[in-house]
VOBA-1610 file (N, C-alpha, C; in pm, whole numbers, padded with zeros to 5 digits, always signed):
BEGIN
Unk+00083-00118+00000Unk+00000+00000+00000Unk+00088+00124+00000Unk+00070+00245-00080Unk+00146+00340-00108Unk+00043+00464-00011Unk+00144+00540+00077Unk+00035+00654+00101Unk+00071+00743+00108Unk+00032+00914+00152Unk+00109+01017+00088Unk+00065+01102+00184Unk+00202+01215+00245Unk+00200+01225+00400Unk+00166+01396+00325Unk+00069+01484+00362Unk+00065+01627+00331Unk+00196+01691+00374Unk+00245+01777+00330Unk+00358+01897+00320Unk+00310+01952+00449Unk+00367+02012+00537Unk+00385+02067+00702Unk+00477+02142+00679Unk+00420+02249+00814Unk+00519+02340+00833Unk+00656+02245+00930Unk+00775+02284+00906Unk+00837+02188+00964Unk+00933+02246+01080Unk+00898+02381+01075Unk+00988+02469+01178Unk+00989+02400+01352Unk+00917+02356+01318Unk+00923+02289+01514Unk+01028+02139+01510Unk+01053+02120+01389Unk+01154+01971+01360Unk+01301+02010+01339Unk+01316+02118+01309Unk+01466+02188+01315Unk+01570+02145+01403Unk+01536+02088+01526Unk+01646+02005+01619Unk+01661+01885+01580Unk+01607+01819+01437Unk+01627+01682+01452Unk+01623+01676+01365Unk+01604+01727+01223Unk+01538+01661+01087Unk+01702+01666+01020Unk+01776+01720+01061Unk+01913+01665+00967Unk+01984+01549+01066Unk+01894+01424+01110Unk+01970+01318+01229Unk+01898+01212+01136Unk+02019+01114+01044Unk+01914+00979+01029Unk+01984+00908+01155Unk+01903+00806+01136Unk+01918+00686+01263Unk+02017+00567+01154Unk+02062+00502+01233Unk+02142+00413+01156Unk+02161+00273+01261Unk+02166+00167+01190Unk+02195+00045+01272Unk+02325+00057+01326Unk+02355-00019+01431Unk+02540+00011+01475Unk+02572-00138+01442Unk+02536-00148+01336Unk+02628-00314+01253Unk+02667-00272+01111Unk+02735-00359+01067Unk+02808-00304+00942Unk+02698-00364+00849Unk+02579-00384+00864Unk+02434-00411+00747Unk+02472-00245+00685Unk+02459-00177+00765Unk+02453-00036+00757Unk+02561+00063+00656Unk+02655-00083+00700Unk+02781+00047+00631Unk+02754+00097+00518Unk+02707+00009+00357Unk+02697+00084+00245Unk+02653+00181+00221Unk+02530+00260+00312Unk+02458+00375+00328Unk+02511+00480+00396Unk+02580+00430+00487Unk+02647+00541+00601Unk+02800+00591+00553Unk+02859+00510+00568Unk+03031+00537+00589Unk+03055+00656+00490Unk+03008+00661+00386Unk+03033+00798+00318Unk+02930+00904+00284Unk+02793+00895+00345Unk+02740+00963+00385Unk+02774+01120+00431Unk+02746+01225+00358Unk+02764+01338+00361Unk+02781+01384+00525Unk+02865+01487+00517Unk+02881+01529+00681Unk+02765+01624+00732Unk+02710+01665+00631Unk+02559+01787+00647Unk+02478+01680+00748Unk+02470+01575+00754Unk+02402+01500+00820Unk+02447+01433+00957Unk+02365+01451+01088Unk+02422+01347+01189Unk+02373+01246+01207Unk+02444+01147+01236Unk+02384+01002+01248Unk+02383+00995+01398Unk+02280+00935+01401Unk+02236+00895+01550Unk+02219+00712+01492Unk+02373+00621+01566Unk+02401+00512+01570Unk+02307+00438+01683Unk+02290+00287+01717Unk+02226+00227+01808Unk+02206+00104+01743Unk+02175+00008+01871Unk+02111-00098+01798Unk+01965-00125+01776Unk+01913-00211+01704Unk+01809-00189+01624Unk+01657-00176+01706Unk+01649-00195+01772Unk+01535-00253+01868Unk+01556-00079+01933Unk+01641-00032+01930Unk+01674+00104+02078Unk+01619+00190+01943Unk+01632+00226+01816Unk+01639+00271+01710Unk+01457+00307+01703Unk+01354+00239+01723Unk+01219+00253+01714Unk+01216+00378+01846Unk+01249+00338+01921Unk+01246+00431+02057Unk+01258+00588+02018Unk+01410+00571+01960Unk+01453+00746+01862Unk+01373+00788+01813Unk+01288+00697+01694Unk+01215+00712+01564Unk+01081+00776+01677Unk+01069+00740+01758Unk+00882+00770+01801Unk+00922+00863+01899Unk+01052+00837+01943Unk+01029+01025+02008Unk+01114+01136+01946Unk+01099+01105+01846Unk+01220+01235+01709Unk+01310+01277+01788Unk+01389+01175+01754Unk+01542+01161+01799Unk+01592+01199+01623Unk+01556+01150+01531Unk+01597+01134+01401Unk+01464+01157+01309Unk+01490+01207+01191Unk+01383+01212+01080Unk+01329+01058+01062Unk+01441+00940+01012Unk+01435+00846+00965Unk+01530+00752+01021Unk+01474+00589+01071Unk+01589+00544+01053Unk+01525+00332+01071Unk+01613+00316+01020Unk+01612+00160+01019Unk+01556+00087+01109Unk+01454+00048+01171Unk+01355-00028+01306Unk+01375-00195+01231Unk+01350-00268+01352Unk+01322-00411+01285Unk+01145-00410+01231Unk+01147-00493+01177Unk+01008-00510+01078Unk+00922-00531+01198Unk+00960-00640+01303Unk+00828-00684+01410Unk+00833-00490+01471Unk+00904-00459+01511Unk+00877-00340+01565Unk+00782-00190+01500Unk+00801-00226+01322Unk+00681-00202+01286Unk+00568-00231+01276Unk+00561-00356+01289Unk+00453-00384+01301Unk+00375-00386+01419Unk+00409-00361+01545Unk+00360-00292+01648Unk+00314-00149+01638Unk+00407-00073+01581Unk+00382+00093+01583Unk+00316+00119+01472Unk+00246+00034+01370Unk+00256+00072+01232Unk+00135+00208+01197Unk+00074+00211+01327Unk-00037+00353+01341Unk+00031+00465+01328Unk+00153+00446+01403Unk+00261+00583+01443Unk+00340+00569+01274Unk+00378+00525+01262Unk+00489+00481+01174Unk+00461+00414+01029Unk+00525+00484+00888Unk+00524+00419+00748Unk+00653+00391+00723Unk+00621+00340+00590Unk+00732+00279+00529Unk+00844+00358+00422Unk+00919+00366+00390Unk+01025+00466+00307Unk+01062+00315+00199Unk+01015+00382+00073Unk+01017+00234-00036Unk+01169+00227-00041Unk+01219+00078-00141Unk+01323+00079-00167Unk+01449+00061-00092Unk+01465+00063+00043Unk+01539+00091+00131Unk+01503-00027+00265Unk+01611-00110+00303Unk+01580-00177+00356Unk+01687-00293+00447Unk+01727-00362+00516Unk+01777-00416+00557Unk+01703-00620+00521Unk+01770-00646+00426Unk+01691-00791+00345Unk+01876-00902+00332Unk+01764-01044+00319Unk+01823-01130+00254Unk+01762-01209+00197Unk+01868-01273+00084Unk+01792-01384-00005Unk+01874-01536+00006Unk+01836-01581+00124Unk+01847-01718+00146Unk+01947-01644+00293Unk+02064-01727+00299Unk+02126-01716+00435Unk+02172-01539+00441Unk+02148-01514+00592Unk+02226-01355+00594Unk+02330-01372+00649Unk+02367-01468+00711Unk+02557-01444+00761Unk+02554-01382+00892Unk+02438-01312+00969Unk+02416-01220+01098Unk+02309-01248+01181Unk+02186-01337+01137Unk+02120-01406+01205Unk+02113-01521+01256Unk+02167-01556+01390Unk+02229-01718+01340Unk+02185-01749+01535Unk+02150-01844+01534Unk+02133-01938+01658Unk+02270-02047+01638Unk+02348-02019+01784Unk+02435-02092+01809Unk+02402-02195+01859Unk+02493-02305+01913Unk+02435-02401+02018Unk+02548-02536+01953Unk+02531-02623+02059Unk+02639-02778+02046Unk+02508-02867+02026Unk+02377-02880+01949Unk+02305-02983+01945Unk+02229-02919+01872Unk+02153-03016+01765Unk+02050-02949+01659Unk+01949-02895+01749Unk+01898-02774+01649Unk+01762-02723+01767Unk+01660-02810+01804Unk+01643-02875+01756Unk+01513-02991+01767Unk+01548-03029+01884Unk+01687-03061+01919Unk+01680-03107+02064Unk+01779-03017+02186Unk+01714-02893+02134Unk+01748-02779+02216Unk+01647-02771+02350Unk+01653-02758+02450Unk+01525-02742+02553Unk+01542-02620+02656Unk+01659-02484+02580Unk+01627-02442+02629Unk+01766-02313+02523Unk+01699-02176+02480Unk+01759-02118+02389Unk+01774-01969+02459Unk+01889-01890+02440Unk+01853-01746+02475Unk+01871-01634+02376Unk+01780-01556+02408Unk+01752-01436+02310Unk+01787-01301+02295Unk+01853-01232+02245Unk+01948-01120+02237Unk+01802-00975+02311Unk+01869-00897+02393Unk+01784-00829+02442Unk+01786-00673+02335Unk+01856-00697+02238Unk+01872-00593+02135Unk+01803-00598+02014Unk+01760-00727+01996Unk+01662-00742+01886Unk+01505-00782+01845Unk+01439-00726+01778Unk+01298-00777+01785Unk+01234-00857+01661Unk+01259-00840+01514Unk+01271-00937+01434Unk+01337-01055+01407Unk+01424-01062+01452Unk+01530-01184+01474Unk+01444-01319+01555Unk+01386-01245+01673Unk+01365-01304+01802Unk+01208-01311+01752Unk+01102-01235+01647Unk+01001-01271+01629Unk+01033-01388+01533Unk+01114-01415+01460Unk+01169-01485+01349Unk+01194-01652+01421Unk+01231-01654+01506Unk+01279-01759+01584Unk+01208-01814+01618Unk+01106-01718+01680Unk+00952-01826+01768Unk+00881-01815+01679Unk+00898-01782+01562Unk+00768-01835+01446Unk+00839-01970+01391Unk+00965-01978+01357Unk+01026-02111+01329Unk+00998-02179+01369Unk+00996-02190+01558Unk+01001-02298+01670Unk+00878-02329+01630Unk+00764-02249+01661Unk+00628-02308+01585Unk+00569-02384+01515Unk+00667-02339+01413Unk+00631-02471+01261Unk+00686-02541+01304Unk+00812-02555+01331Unk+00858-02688+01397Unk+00832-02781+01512Unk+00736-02731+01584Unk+00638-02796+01685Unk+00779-02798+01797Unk+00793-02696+01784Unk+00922-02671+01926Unk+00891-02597+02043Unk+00961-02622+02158Unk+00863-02513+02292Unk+01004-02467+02345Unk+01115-02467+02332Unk+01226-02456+02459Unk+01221-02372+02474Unk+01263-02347+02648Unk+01298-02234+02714Unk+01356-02110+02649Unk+01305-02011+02647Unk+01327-01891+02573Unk+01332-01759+02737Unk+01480-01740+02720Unk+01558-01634+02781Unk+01597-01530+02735Unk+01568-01387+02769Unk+01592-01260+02730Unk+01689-01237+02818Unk+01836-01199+02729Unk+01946-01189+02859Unk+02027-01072+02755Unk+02140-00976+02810Unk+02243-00945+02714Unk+02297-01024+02596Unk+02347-00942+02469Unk+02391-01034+02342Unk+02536-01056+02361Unk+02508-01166+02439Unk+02662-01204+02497Unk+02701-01349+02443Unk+02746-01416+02344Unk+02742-01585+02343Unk+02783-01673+02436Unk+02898-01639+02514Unk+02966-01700+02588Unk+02833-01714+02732Unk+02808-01612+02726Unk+02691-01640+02880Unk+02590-01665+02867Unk+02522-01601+02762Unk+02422-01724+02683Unk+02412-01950+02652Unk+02531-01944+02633Unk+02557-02044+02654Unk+02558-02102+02723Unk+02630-02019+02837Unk+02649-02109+02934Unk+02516-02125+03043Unk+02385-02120+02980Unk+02286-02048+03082Unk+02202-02190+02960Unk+02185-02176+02837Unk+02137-02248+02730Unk+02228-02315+02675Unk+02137-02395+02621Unk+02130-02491+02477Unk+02200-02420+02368Unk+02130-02312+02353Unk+02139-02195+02244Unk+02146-02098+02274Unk+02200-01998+02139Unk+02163-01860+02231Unk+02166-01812+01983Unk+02051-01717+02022Unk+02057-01634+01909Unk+02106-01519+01891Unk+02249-01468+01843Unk+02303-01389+01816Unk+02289-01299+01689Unk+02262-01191+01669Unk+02253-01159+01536Unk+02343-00948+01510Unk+02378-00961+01391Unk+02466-00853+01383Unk+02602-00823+01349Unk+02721-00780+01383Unk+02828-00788+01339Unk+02859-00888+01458Unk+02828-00963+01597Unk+02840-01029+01724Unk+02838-01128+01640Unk+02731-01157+01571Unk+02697-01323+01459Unk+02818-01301+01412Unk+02855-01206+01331Unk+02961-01228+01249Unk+03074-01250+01322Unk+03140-01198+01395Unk+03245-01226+01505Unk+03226-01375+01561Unk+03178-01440+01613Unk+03096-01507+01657Unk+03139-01655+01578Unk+03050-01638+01463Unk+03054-01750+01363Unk+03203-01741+01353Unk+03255-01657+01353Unk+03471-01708+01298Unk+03527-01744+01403Unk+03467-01713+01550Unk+03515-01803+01648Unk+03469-01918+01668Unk+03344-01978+01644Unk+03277-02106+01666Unk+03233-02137+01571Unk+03275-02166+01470Unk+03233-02198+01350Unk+03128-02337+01340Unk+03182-02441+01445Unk+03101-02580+01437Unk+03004-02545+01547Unk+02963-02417+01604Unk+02849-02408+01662Unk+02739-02318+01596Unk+02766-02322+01475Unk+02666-02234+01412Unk+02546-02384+01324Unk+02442-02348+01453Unk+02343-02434+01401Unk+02206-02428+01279Unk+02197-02265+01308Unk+02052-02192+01179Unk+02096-02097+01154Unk+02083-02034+01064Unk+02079-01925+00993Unk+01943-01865+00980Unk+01846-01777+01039Unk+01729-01764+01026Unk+01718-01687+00888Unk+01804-01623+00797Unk+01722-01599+00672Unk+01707-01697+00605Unk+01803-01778+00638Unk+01803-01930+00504Unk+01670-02029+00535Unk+01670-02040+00704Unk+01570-02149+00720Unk+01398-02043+00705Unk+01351-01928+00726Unk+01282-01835+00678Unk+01264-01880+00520Unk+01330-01862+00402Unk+01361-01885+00319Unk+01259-02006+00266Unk+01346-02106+00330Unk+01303-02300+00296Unk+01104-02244+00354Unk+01090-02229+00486Unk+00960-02212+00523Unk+00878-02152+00403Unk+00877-02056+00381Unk+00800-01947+00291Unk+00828-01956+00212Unk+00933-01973+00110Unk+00921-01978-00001Unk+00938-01811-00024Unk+01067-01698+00045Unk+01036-01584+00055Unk+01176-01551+00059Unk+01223-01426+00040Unk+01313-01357+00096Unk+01316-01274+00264Unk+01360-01245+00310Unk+01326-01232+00479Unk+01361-01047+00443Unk+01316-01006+00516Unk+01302-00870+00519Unk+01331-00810+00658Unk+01447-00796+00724Unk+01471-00789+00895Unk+01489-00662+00961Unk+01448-00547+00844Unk+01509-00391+00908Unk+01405-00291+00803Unk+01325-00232+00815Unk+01273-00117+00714Unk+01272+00027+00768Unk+01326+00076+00661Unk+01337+00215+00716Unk+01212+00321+00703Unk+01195+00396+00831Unk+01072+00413+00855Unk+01038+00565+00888Unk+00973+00629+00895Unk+00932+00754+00939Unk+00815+00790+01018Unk+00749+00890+01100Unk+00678+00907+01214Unk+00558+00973+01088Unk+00438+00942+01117Unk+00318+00980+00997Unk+00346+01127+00999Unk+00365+01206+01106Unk+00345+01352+01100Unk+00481+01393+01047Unk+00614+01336+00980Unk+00692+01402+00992Unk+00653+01480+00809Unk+00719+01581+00806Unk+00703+01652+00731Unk+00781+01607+00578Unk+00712+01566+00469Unk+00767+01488+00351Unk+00870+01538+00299Unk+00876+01692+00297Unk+00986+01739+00262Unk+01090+01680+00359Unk+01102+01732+00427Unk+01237+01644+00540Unk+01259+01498+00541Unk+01191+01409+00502Unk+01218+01272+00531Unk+01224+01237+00324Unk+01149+01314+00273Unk+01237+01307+00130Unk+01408+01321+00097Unk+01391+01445+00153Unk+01576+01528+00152Unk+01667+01350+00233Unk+01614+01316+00346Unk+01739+01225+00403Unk+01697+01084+00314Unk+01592+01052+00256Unk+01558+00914+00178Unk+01659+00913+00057Unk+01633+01062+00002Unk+01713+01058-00138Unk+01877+01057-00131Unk+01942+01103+00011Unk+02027+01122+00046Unk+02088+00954+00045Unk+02043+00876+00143Unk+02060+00756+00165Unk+02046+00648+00032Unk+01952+00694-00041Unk+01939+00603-00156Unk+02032+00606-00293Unk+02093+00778-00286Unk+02236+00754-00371Unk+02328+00706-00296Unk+02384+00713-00188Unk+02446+00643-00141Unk+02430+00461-00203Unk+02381+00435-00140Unk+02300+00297-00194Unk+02306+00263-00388Unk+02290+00372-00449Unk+02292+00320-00561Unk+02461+00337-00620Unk+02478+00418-00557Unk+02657+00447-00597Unk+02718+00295-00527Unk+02713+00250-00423Unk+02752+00094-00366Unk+02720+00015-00473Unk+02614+00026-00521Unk+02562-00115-00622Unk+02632-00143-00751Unk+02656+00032-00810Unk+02659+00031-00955Unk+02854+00085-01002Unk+02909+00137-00847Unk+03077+00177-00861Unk+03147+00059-00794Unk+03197-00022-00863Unk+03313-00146-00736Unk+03404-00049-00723Unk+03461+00058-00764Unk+03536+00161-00650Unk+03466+00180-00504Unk+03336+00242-00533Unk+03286+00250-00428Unk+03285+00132-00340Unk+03245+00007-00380Unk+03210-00094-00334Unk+03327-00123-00212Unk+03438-00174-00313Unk+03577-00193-00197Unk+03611-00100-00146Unk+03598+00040-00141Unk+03623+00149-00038Unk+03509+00079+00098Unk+03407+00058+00039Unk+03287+00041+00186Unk+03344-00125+00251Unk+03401-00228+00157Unk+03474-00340+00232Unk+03555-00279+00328Unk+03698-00187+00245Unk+03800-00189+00307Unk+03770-00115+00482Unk+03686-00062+00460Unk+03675+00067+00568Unk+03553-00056+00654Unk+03510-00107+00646Unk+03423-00210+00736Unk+03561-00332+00790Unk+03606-00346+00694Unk+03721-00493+00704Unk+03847-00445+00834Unk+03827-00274+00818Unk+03949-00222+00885Unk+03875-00211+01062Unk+03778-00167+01054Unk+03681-00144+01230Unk+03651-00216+01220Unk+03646-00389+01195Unk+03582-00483+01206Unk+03657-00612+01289Unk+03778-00601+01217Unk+03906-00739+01187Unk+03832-00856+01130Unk+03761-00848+01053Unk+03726-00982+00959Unk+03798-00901+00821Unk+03801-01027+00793Unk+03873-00959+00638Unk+03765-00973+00523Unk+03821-00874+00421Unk+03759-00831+00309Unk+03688-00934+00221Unk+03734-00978+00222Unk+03723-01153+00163Unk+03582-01160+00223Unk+03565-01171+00315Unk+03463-01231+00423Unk+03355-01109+00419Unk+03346-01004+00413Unk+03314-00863+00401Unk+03243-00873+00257Unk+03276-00871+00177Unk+03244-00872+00026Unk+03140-01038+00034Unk+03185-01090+00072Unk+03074-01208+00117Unk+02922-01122+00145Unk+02938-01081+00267Unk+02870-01064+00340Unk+02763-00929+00292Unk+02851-00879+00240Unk+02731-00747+00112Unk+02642-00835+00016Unk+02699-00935+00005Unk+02589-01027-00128Unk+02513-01080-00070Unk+02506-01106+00072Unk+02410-01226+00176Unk+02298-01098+00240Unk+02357-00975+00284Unk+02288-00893+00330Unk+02243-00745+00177Unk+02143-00757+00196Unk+02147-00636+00085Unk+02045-00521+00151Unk+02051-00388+00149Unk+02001-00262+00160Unk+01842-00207+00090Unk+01892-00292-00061Unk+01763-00236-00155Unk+01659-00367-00152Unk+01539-00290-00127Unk+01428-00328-00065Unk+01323-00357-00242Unk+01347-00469-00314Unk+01261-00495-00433Unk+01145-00578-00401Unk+01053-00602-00484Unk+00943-00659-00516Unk+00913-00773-00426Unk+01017-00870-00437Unk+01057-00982-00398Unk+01012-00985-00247Unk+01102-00878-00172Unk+01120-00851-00049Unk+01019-00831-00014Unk+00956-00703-00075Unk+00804-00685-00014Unk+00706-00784+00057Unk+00718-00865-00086Unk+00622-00963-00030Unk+00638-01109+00066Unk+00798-01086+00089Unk+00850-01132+00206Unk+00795-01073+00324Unk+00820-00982+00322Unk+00785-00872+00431Unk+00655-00895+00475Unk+00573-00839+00378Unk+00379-00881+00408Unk+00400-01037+00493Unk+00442-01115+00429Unk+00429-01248+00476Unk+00499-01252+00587Unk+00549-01186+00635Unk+00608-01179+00784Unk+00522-01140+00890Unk+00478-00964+00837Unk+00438-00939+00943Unk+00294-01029+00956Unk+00227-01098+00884Unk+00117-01117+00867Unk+00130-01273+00979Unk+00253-01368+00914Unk+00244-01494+00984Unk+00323-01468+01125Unk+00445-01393+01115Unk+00512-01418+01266Unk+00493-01261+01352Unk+00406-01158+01335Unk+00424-01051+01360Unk+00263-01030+01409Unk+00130-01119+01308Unk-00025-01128+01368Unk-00087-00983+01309Unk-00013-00888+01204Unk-00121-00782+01159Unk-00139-00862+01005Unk-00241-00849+00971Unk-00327-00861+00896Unk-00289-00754+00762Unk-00285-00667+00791Unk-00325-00503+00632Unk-00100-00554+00617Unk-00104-00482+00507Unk+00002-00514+00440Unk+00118-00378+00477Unk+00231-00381+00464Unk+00304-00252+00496Unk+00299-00125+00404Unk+00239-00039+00479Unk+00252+00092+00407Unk+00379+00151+00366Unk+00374+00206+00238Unk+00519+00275+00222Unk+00481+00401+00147Unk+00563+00517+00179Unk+00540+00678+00142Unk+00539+00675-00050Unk+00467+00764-00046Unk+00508+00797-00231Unk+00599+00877-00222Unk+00686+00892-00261Unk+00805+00986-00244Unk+00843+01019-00403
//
C-alpha cells in the first residue's frame, strides 16, 4: 500500500530533521560510511532505534520489521530501502552444540525484535517449545545459561569465525526453505506527521548512497575496506557478506515482508510505504 504524507510546516523539527538513525552493525555500512557530513547520524542498535524514531530523535531510521509492526499507526514505510536477505544472511544465526530440535532451552538477544520474532515463528512450525531467555547479546553467557543462544549482527559475524562448528541456523536461510520468501529484517521508517519534505531530503540522500555501492566497485571496496578495517574480519569475508545482506528493498522482499508481518508478527493489512 502506497500513502502520501501532506507537506507541514516543519519549523518545530529543526532540532532533529538533519539526524538519520542508523543500525550500529556493518548491514549499515553501504549507506552510512560515506554519507555526507551535512548529516548526523544517530548510531544504536536496532530494537533502541524505534524508541529514537517515536520520540524524534531522528527524521528516519532503520527499526526491525516486528517493531513495525507494532507501531505501524505511528509509523510508514520509506520504499526501496531496507535491511533484506535472499536465502542465508551471515548475521542471524542461533548458536548451540546440538540441533535445535533437541534444544530445551535457547537465549535471546535483548537488542533485537525481528530476529527473536523470526525464531519463535520457526520454533512453531517446527512444533518446538524450549525455554526462551531474554538476557544481554553475549554468546559466551548465553551459553552457558542455554542450549542456544541467538546472536545476530556484526556479534553473529564475530561469533561465527570463532565457533564456526556451533553455528546451528541461519534464520534468513531457514525463513527462506519455510515461505518460499526472501526475509526482510530492518525497514526504514518515518513518524506519519513528519514533514515529507524532510524525510524526502534524508531518503534521497541515503538512496544515492546505496545506488553508488551497487553500480561503482570503486565505491564498493572502499565500503569493504573501511568495514574490514573497524571490524578485523577480512575483506574476503566482508564482500561475502554485502551479497548475503542487501540494503535495496525490491518486489521480492516486499512480499517477504507482508508475509512476515502477517504470519510471525499477527497484523493482517500489508506494509505501508510513502510515495516519495
Amino acid at each position: 500500500m502506497v500513502v502520501n504524507i501532506p507537506a507541514l510546516d516543519n519549523t518545530r523539527f529543526s532540532s532533529w530533521k538533519n539526524t538519520i538513525g542508523r543500525v550500529a552493525f556493518m548491514n549499515c555500512d553501504p549507506l552510512f560510511l560515506q554519507l555526507s557530513t551535512d548529516w548526523n547520524v544517530l548510531s544504536a542498535p536496532p530494537s533502541w532505534l524505534t524508541g529514537h524514531l517515536l520520540r524524534r530523535d531522528c527524521i528516519i531510521a532503520p527499526i526491525p520489521a516486528a517493531d513495525y509492526a507494532k507501531n505501524s499507526h505511528q509509523l510508514v514505510l520509506l520504499p526501496d530501502l531496507g535491511i533484506c536477505s535472499k536465502g542465508e544472511v551471515g548475521s542471524v544465526l542461533v548458536f548451540g552444540s546440538t540441533p535445535i530440535e533437541e534444544m530445551t532451552s535457547i537465549s535471546l538477544p535483548s537488542d533485537s525484535s525481528s530476529s527473536v520474532a523470526l525464531l519463535k515463528y520457526i520454533l512453531k512450525q517446527k512444533g518446538l517449545e524450549p525455554e526462551l531467555t531474554v538476557m544481554g547479546p553475549d554468546i559466551d553467557t548465553m551459553l552457558s545459561v542455554s542450549d542456544g543462544a541467538l546472536i545476530i549482527g556484526d556479534r553473529a559475524l564475530d561469533a561465527s569465525k570463532k565457533y564456526p562448528d556451533k553455528v546451528i541456523l541461519d534464520l534468513g536461510l531457514e525463513w527462506q526453505n519455510i515461505s518460499g520468501c526472501p526475509m526482510v529484517f530492518g525497514v526504514f521508517a518515518a513518524r506519519r506527521d513528519t514533514p515529507l519534505g524532510s524525510i524526502k531530503k534524508a531518503y534521497e540522500s541515503l538512496l544515492e548512497q546505496l545506488t553508488e555501492f551497487e553500480n561503482n566497485q570503486h565505491r564498493r571496496d572502499l565500503i569493504v575496506e573501511l568495514s574490514a578495517s573497524s571490524s578485523g574480519l577480512s575483506t574476503s569475508r566482508l564482500d561475502q557478506y554485502f551479497s548475503e545482506v542487501f540494503n535495496r528493498l525490491d518486489e521480492d522482499h516486499i512480499n517477504g515482508l507482508n508475509r512476515f508481518l502477517k504470519d510471525a508478527c499477527g497484523i493482517q493489512q500489508g506494509a505501508e510505504f510513502l510515495r516519495l
